[in-house]
C-alpha positions as CSV (number, residue, x, y, z in Angstrom):
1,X,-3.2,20.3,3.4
2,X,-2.5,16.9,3.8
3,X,-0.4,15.6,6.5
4,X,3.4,14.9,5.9
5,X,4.6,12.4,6.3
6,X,1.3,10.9,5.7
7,X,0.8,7.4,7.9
8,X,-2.1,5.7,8.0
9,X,-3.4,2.0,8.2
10,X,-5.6,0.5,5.4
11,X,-7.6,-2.5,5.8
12,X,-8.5,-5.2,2.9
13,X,-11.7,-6.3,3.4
14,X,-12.2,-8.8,0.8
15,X,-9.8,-11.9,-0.2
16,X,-8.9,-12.4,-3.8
17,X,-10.0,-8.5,-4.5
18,X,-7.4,-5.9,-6.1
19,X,-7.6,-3.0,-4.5
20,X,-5.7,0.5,-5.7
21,X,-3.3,2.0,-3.2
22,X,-4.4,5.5,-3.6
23,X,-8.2,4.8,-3.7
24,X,-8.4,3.3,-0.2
25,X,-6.2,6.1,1.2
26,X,-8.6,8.5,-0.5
27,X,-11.2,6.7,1.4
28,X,-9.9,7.3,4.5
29,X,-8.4,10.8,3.8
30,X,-9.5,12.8,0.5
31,X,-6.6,15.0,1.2
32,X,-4.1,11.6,0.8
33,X,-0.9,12.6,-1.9
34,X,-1.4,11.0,-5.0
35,X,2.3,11.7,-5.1
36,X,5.4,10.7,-3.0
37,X,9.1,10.5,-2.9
38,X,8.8,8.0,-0.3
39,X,6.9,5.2,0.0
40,X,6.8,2.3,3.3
41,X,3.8,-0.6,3.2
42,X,3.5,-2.8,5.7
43,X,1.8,-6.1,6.3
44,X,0.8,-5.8,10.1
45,X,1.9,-7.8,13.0
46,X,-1.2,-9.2,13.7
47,X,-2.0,-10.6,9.9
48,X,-0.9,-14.2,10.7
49,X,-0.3,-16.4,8.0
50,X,-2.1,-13.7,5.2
51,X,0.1,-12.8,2.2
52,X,0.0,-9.5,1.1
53,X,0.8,-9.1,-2.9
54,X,2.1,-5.7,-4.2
55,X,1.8,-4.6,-8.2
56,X,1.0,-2.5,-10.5
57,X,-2.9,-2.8,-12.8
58,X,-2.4,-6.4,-13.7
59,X,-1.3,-7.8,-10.5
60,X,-3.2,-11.0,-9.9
61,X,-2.0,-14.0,-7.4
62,X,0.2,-15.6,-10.3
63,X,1.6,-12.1,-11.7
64,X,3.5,-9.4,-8.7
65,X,6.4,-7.4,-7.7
66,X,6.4,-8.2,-3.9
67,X,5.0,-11.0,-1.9
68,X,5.3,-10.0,1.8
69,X,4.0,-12.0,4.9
70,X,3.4,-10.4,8.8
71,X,5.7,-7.8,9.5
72,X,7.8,-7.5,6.2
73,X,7.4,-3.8,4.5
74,X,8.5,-3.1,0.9
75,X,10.2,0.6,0.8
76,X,10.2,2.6,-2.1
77,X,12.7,6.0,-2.0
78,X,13.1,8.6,-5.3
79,X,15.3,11.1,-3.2
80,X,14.0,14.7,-3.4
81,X,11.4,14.4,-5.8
82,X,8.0,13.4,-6.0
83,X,8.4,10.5,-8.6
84,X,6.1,7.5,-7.1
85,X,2.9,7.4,-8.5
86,X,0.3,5.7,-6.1
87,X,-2.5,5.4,-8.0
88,X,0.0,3.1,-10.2
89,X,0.4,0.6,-7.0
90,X,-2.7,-2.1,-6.3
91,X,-2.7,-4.8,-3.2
92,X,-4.2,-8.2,-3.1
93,X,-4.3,-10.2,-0.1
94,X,-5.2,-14.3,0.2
95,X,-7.0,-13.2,3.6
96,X,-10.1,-11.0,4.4
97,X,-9.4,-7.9,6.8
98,X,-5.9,-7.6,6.5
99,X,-4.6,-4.5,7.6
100,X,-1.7,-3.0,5.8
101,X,0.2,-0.3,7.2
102,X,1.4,2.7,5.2
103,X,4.1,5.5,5.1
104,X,4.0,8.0,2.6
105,X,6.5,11.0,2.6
106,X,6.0,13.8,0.1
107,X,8.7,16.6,-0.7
């Protein structure tokens, strides 16, 4: 059983790389909800001047949802149902090791 809510923190290890949501929490947890009705990511505190970019399959450094810098978090909320697909959520970051924090709530 995975935990609920599920928080965890995620690191991008590569600049310029698309990485999906869901796969690095699976690397970390195999038990991570593929699943939520609410979502919270993070850029941490500490991530400087790195820009964290927040899409869906195509994103790219011209082509994204959400551009957020330290400390701003993008929140996603479907009320009580399990409507967010992570696997449909990738991150790019213009910084190697950037640690992204995550929130993931499931009903």
């Amino acid at each position: 059983m995975p935990s609920n809510p599920w928080l965890k923190s995620l690191t991008l290890t590569t600049s310029g790389t698309k990485y999906s949501l869901l796969t690095l929490m699976q690397a970390i947890d195999n038990g991570a909800p593929a699943r939520a009705c609410s979502l919270q990511i993070q850029l941490d505190t500490g991530a400087g001047a790195a820009h964290l970019f927040i899409g869906n399959e195509d994103l790219s450094a011209t082509n994204m949802g959400v551009n957020l810098v330290a400390s701003q978090a993008l929140a996603f909320d479907t009320a009580p149902q399990n409507l967010l697909n992570l696997y449909q959520i990738y991150l790019w970051s213009d910084t190697s090791g950037v640690r992204v924090n995550v929130k993931v709530l499931v009903q």
